[in-house]
N, C-alpha and C positions, 0 to 999 in steps of 0.2 A: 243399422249402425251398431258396432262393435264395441262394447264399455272394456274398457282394460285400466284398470285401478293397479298403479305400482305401488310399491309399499310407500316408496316417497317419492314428488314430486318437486319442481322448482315455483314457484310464483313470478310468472312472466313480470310484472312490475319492477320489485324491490328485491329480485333472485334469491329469497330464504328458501331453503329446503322446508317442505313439511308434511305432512302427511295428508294424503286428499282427503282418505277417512274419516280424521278428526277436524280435518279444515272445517268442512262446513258452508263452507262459500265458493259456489260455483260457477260460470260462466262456459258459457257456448257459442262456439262460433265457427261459423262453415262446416259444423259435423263434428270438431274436435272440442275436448272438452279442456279447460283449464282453472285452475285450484287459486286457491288467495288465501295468505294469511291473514286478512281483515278486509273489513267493510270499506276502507279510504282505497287499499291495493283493487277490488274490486271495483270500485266506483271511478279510480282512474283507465280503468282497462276499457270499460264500458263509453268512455268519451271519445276514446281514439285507440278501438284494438291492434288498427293497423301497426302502431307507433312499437308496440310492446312483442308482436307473431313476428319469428324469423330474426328477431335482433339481437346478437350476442349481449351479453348482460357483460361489462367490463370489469373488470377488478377495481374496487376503489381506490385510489391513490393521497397521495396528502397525508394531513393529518389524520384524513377520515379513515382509511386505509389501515393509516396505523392503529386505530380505537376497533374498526372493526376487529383485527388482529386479535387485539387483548381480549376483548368480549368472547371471540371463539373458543380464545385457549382457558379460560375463567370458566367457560359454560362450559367447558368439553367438548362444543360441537353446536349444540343446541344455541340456535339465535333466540334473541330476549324477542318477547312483545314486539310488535313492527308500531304501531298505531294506536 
């Protein structure tokens, strides 16, 4: 099996960008490896991976949409804490 570590990846869950390297928290399944910005992002992946492999992560909308917005442009880019 093949490890290929990008510089960054997405967290099938909660879609934060972050870095596998520093993640720290990994999971495996059917051969491919996937990243989590915490222990709760990983703990739901592990109940139902099915739910999370192959599903576009949507854009949030709402009011939430909007906050996540401000929080991007506040941080530069970098998401806060997940959990």
């Amino acid at each position: 099996m093949g490890w290929s570590l990008r510089r960054h990846t997405t967290d099938p869950v909660c879609g934060k960008r972050i870095d596998p390297v520093k993640s720290g928290i990994a999971a495996v399944h059917r051969g491919r490896a996937f990243f989590f910005c915490s222990s709760d992002c990983w703990a739901a992946f592990q109940s139902a991976p099915s739910r999370y492999i192959g599903a576009p992560i949507a854009a949030p909308k709402g009011w939430w949409g909007r906050y996540v917005k401000r929080v991007t442009k506040s941080t530069g880019g970098k998401p806060p804490c997940c959990h």
